[in-house]
C-alpha positions in Angstrom: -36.5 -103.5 -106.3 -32.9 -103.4 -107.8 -32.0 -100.6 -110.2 -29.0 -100.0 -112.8 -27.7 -96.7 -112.2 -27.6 -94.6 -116.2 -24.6 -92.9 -117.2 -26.1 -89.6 -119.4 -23.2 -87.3 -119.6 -21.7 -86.3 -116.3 -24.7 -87.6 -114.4 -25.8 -90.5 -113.1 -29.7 -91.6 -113.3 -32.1 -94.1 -112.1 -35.0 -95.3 -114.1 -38.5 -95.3 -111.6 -40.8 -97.5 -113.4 -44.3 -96.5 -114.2 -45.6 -98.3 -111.7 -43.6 -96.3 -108.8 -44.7 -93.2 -110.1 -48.6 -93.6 -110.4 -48.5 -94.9 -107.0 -45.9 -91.7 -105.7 -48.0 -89.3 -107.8 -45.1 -87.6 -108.5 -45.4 -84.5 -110.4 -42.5 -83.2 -113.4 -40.2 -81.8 -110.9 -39.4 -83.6 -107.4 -37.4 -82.5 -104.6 -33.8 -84.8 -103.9 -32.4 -85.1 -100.3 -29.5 -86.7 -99.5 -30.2 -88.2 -95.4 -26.7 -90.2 -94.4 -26.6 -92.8 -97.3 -30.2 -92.6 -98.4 -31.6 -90.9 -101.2 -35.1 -89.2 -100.9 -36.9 -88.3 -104.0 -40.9 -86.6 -103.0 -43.0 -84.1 -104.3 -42.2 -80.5 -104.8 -44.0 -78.5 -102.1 -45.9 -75.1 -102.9 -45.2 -72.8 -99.8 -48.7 -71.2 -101.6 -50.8 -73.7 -101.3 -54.0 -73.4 -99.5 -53.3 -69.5 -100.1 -56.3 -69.1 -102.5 -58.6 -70.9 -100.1 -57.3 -68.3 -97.2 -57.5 -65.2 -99.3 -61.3 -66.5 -100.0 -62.2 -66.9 -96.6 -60.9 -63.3 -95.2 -62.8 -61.7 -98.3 -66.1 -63.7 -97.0 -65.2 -62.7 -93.3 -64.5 -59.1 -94.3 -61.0 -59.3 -92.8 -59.5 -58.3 -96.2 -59.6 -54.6 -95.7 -57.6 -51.8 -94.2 -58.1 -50.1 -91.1 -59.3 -46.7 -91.9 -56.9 -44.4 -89.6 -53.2 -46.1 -89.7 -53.1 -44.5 -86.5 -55.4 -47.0 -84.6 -52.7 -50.4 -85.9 -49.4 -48.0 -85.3 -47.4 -49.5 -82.7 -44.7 -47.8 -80.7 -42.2 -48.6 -83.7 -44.5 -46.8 -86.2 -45.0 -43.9 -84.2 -41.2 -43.3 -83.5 -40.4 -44.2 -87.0 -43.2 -42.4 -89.0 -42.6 -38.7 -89.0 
């Protein structure tokens, strides 16, 4: 598909038809990256996803608690550092 590139103030824009977008399932805000003479327009990523889901699991697993004595985790750099 050929597009017209917009002029809208100092910018320059592309209109993605309807079409491109249902089948991208693009969200509000996309990520732009310019590779050699190609533009590449995809989803934001969320460097939190799947977080929730972990958290959940260690809480289920009993892994989401602190050791007791500090001292049993400390490591040579704690015990140097730690006065």
């Amino acid at each position: 598909m050929k597009t017209a590139l917009i002029q809208i103030g100092n910018s320059r824009c592309i209109r993605i038809p309807d079409s491109f977008l249902e089948q991208c399932q693009f969200p509000d805000v996309v990520e732009l990256e310019n590779y050699g003479d190609h533009l590449i327009i995809r989803p934001t990523s969320n460097p939190r996803s799947g977080w929730e889901d972990a958290f959940r699991r260690m809480r289920e697993n009993g892994d989401d608690k602190l050791p007791d004595d500090v001292s049993q985790s400390a490591d040579e750099w704690d015990i140097k550092e730690i006065p």
